[in-house]
C-alpha positions as CSV (number, residue, x, y, z in Angstrom):
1,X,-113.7,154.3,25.4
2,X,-111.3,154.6,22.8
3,X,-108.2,152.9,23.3
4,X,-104.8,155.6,24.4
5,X,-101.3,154.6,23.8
6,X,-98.9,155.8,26.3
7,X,-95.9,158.3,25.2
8,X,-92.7,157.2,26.1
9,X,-91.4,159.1,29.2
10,X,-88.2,159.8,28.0
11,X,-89.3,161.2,24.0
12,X,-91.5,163.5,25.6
13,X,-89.4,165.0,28.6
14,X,-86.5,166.0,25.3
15,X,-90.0,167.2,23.4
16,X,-90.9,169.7,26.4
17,X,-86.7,170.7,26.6
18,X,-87.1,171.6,23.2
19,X,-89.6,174.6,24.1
20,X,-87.8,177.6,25.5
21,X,-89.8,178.5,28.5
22,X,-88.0,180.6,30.5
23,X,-90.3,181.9,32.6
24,X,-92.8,183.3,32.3
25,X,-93.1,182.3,28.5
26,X,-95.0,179.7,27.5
27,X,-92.4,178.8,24.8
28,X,-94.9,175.8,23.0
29,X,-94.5,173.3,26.5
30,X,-98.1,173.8,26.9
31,X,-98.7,173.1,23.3
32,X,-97.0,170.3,23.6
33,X,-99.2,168.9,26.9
34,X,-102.3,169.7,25.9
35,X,-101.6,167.9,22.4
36,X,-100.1,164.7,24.4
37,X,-103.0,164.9,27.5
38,X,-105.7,165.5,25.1
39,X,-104.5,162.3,22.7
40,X,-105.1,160.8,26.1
41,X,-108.8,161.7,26.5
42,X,-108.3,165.0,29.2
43,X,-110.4,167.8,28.9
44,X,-108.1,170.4,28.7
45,X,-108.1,174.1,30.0
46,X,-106.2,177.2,29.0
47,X,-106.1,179.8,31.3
48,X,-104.1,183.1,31.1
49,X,-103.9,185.3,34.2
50,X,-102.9,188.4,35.0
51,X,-101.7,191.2,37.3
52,X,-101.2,194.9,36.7
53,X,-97.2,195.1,36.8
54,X,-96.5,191.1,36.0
55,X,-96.7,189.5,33.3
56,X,-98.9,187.4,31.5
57,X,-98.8,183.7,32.4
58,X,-100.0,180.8,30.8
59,X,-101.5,178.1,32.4
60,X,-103.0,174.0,31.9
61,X,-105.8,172.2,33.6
62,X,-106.3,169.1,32.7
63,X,-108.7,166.2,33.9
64,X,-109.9,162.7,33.1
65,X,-113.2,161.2,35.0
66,X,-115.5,162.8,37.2
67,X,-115.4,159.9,40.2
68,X,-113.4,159.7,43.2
69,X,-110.7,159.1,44.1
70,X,-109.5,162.6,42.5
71,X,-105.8,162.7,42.4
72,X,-103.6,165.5,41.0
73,X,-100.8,165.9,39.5
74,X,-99.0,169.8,39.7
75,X,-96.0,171.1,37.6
76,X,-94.2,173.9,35.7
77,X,-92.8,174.0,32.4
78,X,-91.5,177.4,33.0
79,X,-87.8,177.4,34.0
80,X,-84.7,179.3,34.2
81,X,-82.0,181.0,32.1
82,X,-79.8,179.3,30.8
83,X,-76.7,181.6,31.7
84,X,-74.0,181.0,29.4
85,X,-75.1,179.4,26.7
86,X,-70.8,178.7,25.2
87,X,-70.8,176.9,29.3
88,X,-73.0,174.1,28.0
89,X,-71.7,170.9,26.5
90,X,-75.3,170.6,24.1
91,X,-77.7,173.4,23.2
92,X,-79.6,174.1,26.3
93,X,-82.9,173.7,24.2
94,X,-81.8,170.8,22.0
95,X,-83.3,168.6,24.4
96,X,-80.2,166.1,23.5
97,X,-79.1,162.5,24.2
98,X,-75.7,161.9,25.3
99,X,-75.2,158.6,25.9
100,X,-77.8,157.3,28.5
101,X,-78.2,160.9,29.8
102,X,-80.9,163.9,28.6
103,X,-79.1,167.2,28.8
104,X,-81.0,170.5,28.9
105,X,-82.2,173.4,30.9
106,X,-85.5,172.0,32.5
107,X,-84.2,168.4,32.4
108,X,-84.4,168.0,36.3
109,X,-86.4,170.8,37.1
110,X,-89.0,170.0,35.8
111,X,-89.5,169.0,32.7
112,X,-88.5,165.1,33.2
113,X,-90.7,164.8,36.0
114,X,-94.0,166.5,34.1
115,X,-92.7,163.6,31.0
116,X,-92.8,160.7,33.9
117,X,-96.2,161.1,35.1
118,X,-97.7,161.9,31.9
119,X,-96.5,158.8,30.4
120,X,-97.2,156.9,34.0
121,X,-101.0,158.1,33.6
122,X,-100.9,156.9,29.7
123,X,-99.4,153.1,30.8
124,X,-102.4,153.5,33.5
125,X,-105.2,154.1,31.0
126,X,-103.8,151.6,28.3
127,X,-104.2,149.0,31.3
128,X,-107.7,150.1,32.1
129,X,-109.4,151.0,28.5
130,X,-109.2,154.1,28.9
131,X,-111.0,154.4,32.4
132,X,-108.6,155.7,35.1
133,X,-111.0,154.6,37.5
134,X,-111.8,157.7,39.2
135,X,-110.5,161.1,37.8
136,X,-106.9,162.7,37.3
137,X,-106.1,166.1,36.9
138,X,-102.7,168.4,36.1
139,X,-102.6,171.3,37.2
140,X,-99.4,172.6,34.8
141,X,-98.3,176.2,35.8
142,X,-95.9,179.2,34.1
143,X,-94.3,180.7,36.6
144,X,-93.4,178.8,39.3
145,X,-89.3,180.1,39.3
146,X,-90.5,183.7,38.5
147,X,-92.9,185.6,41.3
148,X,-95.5,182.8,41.4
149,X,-98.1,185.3,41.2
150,X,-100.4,184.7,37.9
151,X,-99.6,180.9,38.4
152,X,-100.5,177.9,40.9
153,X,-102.1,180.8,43.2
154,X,-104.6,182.0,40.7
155,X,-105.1,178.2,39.1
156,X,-106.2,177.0,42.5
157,X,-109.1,179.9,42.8
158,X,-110.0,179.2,39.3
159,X,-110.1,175.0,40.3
160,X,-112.4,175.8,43.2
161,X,-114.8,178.1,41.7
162,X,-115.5,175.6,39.1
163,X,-115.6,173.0,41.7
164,X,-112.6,171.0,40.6
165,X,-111.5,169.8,44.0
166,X,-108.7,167.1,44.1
167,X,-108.6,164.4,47.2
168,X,-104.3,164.9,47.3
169,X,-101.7,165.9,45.1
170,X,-98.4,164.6,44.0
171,X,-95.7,167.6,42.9
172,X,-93.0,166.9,40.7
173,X,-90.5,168.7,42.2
174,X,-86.7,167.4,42.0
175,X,-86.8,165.6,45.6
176,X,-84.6,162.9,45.1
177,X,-80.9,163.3,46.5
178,X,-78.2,160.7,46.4
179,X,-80.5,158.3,44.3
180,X,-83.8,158.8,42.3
181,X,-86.8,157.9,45.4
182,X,-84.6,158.6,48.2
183,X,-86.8,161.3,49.3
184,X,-90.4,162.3,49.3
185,X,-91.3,166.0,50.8
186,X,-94.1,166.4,53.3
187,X,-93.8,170.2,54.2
188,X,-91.4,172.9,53.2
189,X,-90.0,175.5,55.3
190,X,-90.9,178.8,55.0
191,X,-89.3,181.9,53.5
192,X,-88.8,185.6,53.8
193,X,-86.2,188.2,52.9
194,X,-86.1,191.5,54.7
195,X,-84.4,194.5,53.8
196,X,-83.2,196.2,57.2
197,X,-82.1,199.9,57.0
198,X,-80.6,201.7,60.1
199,X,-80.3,205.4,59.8
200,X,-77.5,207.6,62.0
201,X,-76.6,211.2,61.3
202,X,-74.0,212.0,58.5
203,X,-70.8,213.5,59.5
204,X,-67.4,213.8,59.3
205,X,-65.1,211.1,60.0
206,X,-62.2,212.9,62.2
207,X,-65.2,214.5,64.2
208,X,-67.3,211.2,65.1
209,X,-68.6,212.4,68.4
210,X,-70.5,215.0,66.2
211,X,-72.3,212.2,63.9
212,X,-73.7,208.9,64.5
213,X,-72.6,205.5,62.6
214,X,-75.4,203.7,61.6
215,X,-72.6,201.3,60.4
216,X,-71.5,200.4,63.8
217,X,-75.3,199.8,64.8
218,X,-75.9,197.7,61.4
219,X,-73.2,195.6,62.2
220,X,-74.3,195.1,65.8
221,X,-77.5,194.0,65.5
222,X,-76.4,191.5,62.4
223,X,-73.7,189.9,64.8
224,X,-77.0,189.4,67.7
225,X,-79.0,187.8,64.7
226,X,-76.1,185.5,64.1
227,X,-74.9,184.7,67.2
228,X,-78.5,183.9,68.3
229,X,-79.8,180.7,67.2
230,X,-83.8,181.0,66.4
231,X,-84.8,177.4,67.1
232,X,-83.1,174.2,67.7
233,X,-85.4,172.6,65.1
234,X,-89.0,170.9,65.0
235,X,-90.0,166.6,65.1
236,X,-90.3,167.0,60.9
237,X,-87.4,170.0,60.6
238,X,-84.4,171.0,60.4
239,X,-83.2,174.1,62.8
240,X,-84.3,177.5,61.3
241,X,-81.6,179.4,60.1
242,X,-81.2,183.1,58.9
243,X,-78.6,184.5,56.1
244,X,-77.1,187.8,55.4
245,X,-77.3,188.2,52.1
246,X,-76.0,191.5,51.3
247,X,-74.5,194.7,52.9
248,X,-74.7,198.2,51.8
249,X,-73.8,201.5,52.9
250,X,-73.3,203.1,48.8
251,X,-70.3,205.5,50.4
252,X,-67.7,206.7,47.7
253,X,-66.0,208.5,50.5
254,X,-63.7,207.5,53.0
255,X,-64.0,210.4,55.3
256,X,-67.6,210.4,55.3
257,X,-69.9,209.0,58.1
258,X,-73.2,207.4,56.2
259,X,-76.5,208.7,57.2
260,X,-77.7,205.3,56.4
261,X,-76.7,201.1,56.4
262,X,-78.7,198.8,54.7
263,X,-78.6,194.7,55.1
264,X,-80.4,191.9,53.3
265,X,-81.7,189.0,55.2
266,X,-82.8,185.9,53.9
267,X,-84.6,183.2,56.5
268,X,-85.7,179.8,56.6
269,X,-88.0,178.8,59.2
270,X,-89.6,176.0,60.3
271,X,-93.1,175.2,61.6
272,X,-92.3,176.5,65.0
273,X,-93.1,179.9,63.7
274,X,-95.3,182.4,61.5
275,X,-93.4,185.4,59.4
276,X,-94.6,187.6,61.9
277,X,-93.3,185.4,64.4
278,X,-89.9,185.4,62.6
279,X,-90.0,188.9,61.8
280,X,-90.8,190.2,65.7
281,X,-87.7,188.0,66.6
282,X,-85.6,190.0,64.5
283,X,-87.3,193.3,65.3
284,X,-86.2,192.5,69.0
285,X,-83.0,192.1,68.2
286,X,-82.1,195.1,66.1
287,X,-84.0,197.5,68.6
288,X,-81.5,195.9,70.9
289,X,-78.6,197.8,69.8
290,X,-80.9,200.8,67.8
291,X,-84.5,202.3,67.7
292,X,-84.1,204.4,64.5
293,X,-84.3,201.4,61.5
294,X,-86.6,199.8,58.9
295,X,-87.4,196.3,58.1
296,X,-88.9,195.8,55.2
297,X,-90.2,192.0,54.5
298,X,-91.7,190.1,51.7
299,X,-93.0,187.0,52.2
300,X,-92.3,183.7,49.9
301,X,-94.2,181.3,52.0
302,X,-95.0,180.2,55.5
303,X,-94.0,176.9,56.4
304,X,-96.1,174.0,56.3
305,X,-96.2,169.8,57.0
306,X,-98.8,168.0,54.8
307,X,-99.3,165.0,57.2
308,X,-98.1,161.2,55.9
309,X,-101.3,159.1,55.0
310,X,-102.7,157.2,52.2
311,X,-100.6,159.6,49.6
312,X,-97.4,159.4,51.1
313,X,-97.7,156.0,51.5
314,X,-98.4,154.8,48.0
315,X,-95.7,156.9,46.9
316,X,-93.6,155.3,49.5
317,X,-94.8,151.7,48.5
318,X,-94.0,152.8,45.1
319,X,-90.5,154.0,45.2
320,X,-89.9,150.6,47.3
321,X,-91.2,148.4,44.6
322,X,-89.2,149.8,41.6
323,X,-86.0,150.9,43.3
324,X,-85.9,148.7,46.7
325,X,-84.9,151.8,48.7
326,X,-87.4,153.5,51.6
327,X,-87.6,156.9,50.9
328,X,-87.4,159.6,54.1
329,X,-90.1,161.7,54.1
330,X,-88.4,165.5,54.5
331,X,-89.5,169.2,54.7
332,X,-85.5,170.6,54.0
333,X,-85.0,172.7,50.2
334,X,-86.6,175.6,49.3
335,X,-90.2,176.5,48.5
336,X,-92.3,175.3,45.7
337,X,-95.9,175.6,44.9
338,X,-96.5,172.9,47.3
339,X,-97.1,175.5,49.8
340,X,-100.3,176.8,48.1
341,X,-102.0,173.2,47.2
342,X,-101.6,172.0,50.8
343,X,-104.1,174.6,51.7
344,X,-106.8,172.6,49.1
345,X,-105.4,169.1,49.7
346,X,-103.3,166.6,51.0
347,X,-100.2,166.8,49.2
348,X,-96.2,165.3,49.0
349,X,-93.9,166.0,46.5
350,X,-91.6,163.4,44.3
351,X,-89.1,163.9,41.2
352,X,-85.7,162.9,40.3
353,X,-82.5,164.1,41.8
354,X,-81.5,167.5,41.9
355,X,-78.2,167.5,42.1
356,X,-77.9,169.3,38.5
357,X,-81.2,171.9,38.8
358,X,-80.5,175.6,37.3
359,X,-77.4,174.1,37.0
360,X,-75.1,174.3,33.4
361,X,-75.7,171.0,31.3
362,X,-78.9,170.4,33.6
363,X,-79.0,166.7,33.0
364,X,-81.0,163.5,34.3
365,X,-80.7,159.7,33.2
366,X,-83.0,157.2,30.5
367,X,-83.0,155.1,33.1
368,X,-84.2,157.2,36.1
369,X,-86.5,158.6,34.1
370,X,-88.5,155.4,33.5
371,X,-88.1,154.3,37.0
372,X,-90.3,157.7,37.8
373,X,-92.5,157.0,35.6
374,X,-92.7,153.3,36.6
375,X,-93.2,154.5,40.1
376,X,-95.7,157.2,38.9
377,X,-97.7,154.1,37.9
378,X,-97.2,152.1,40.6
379,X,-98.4,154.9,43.2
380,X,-101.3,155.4,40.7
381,X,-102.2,151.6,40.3
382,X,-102.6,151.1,44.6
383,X,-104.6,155.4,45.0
384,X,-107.1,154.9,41.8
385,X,-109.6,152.1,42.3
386,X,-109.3,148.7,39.7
């Protein structure tokens, strides 16, 4: 094979900064991948899907080998707006060094972490001559902080109709906490928001008895959702916990009784329950104090634990070997396109802190940067065989 030299971690996660992808474009960041993985000897796959009433995304597989162990790798390069560009120290898409730090908008999340492994897998086949010894794959997606429909979803189909079927799967989401390793994720809770309406009759407000406040209602069956906790958490979870995230009633007029209320909710639920588990509990409590409403959900993602085993445990042995520290493996943060792969393979997820994600001046360290990709390799070195 021909020999591969590795990119350095930290040039190519300010190269990928340097591409505005805010999602859903494409912005050059797979350009830029499939230029780097390809130098590397990948086979590299574009694939563009789509969806009546979404847009267009752009996607990247890419593998190297065809023997087992098969071990993935899943990112996005898509991420969010900037906001106010004059808030930023640096130009959000300079992809800038300051010091020992990279500033930019996808620095943490997760542009760094897509830089680490790629360079991880380069030190990896510069070691072996170009022979990974089995076969690794990235599975690089567009969309993943926009409706995550024409993304992972639709790039796992494609993977198994072609018969592209990894053994587990390491997500670079920003996991780490107080210090880069701290934390590996084996699950994810899962997530709805429901829009509740309660409808009354419209009247005048010095003639109550004649109307009925579907204000009053509203706000009685949101203090029962509140006051009522839905779980006391699970072995791997934290308690499940629902937020109102909005209240409307759209009345100009202060002597006017609504004919309608309408309440956002937002939950996060662990694996003690479905959606339709979570959304009959609600259900129960709003017919409590009304029968005349609408809930109306939409699903993120149910909740899920990816059991600890040979993945987590390289990973683990990995993070312990560069940095010293035991990671805790934990399910807490919001979704991520963890909770399609589990449904294909074992999987765990592991990037660099995310204390600054979709923040202003979105920043990471040099140094943590090559400590993920030295751990990258070192989880790579004890999964792929000599």
């Amino acid at each position: 094979m021909a020999a591969v030299t590795a990119p350095d971690p930290v040039e190519l996660a300010q190269r990928l900064i340097r591409c505005p992808s805010v999602t859903p474009a494409e912005g050059g960041a797979l350009d830029e991948l499939e230029t780097v993985l390809g130098g590397l000897g990948f086979r590299c796959t574009r694939l563009t899907f789509t969806e009546p009433g979404t847009a267009d995304v752009a996607n990247l597989y890419a593998r190297i080998g065809t023997g087992s162990p098969h071990i993935a790798f899943a990112g996005h390069t898509d991420v969010v707006p900037v906001g106010d560009t004059a808030a930023w120290s640096v130009d959000p898409f300079g992809g800038q060094r300051v010091g020992d730090e990279v500033i930019g908008r996808g620095a943490v999340d997760m542009k760094g972490a897509i830089a680490a492994f790629v360079a991880a897998v380069g030190r990896l086949l510069e070691e072996r001559g170009g022979d990974p010894g089995g076969s690794i794959s990235f599975l690089i997606t567009g969309d993943e902080e926009g409706p995550s429909i024409n993304g992972t979803r639709k790039l796992l189909e494609w993977m198994q109709a072609e018969g592209e079927q990894p053994e587990m799967c390491v997500v670079g989401e920003p996991t780490s906490e107080a210090a880069l390793g701290d934390t590996i994720k084996v699950g994810r809770r899962g997530s709805l928001t429901a829009r509740l309406t309660v409808h009354g009759t419209q009247g005048h407000t010095a003639y109550p008895h004649k109307a009925d406040n579907p204000v009053h209602h509203l706000t009685r069956a949101l203090r029962r959702l509140i006051d009522e906790p839905i779980d006391d958490g699970s072995s791997h979870f934290e308690p499940s916990q629902l937020q109102i995230t909005s209240v409307d009633v759209g009345n100009p007029a202060h002597n006017v009784i609504p004919a309608s209320a309408t309440a956002t909710l937002n939950v996060r639920f662990n694996d003690r329950h479905t959606s339709d588990h979570v959304l009959g509990w609600i259900r129960a409590r709003v017919h409590a104090e009304t029968t005349n409403f609408e809930l109306t959900p939409r699903i993120s993602g149910e909740s899920f634990l990816s059991p600890p085993g040979a993945l987590t445990d390289a990973l683990a042995a990995a993070v312990q070997e560069v940095t010293g520290r035991t990671p805790a493996l934990g399910t807490g943060g919001g979704t991520s396109d963890a909770r399609f792969i589990k449904d294909l393979c074992p999987v765990a997820e592991l990037g660099l802190r995310n204390a600054t994600a979709h923040q202003v001046d979105e920043r990471t360290t040099t140094q943590e940067l090559r400590e993920l990709c030295a751990i990258d390799h070192a989880a790579l070195r004890r999964l792929l065989a000599p």
